[in-house]
C-alpha positions in Angstrom: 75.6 96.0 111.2 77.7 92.4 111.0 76.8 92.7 107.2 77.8 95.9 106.8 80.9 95.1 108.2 81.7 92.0 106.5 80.8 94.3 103.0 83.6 96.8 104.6 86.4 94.4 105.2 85.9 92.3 102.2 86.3 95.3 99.9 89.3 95.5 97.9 90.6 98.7 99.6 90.6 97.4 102.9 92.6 94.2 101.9 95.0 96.4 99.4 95.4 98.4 102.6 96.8 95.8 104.8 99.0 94.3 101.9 100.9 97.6 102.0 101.2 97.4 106.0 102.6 94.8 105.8 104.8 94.8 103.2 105.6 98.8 104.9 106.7 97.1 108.0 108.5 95.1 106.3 110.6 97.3 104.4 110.5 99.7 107.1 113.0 97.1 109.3 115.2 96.4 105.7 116.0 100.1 105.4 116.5 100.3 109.5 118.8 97.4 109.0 120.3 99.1 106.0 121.3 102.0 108.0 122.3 100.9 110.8 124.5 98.0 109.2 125.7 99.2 106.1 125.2 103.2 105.7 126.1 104.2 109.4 129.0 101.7 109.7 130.7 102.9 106.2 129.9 106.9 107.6 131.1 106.6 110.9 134.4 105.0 109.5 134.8 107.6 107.1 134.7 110.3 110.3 137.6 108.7 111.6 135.8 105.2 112.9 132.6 106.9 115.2 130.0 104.9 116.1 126.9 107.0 115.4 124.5 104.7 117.5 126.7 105.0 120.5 126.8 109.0 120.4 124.6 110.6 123.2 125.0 113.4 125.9 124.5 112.2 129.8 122.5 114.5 131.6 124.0 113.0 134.5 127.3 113.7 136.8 128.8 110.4 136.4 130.6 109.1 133.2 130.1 106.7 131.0 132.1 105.0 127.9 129.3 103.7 126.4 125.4 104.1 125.6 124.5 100.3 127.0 126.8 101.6 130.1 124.6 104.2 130.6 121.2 103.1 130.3 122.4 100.0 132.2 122.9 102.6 135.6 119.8 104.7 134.2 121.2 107.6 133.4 119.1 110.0 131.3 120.7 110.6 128.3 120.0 112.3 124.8 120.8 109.7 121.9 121.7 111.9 119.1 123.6 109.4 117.0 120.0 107.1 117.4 118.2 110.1 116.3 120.7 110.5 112.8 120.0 107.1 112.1 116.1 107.6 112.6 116.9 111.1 110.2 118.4 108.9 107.9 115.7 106.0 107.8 113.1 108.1 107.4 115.0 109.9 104.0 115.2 106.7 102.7 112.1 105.2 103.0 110.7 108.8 102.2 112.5 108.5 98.8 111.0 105.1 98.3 108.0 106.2 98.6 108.1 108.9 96.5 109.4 106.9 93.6 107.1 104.0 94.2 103.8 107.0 93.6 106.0 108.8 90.7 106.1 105.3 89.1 102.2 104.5 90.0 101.1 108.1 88.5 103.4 107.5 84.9 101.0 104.5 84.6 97.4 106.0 85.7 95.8 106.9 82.4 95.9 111.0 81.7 92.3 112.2 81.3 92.0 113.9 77.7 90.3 117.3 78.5 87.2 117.7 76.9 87.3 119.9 73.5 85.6 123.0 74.0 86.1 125.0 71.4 86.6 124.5 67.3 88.3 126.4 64.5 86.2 128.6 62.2 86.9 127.0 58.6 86.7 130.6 57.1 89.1 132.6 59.4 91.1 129.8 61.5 90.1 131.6 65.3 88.8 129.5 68.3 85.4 129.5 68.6 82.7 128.1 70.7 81.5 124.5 69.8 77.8 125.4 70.4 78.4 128.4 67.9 77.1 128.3 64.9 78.3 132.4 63.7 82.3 133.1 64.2 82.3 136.2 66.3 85.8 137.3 64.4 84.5 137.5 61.0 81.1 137.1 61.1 80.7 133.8 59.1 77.9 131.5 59.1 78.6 128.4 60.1 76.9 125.2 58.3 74.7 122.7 60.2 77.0 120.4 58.6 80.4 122.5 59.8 79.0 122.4 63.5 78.3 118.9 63.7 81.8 117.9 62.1 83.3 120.5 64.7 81.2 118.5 67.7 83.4 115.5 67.1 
């Protein structure tokens, strides 16, 4: 079992695997910082200077200016503004992502479909490459004609 293991974690997939966690986790707290020091800032002032990390509902009697004010006195609150910026971290690294695989799929080699059929040298139609008589017009077809068509 301890070699079987050791043949599982040495494989290349299971060290490419952690490269990319870690290098996710990593850009998953640039984008977080992004957003909540670049995009939200430059949004909220745009809306006439709102603070969209400090926008919640308190479920509460008592008032409070602030978030930090509120979970300070545990209020229970709903953090909408936290929840845009998650929205808006997730669409970004979601768009990462997605151009990072569009990128990795350009480069993967296409597979050339195997040729099935070939052209009948008398009447130009599709036919079979095992056939060695074109159903359209009835030709016989040369040894020599259906092993050039084979290649």
């Amino acid at each position: 079992m301890l070699k079987e293991f050791k043949e599982f974690a040495l494989k290349g997939n299971v060290i490419d695997l952690a490269v990319g966690v870690v290098i996710g986790a990593a850009f998953g707290k640039i984008v977080t910082s992004m957003v909540n020091d670049i995009i939200m800032p430059s949004v909220g002032l745009l809306l006439g200077k709102v603070d969209f990390s400090n926008l919640f509902i308190n479920l509460g009697d008592k008032d409070y200016a602030t978030l930090a004010e509120a979970k300070e006195a545990g209020a229970v609150t709903i953090n909408y503004g936290l929840f845009i910026n998650s929205i808006i971290d997730f669409l970004i690294v979601a768009f990462a992502i997605f151009f990072v695989v569009k990128q990795m799929n350009r480069f993967r080699k296409k597979e050339v479909p195997k040729k099935t059929t070939k052209e009948c040298p008398h009447c130009v139609s599709s036919i079979p490459l095992k056939a060695t008589r074109c159903p359209a017009c009835t030709s016989l077809l040369s040894e020599d004609q259906v092993a050039a068509a084979k290649m």
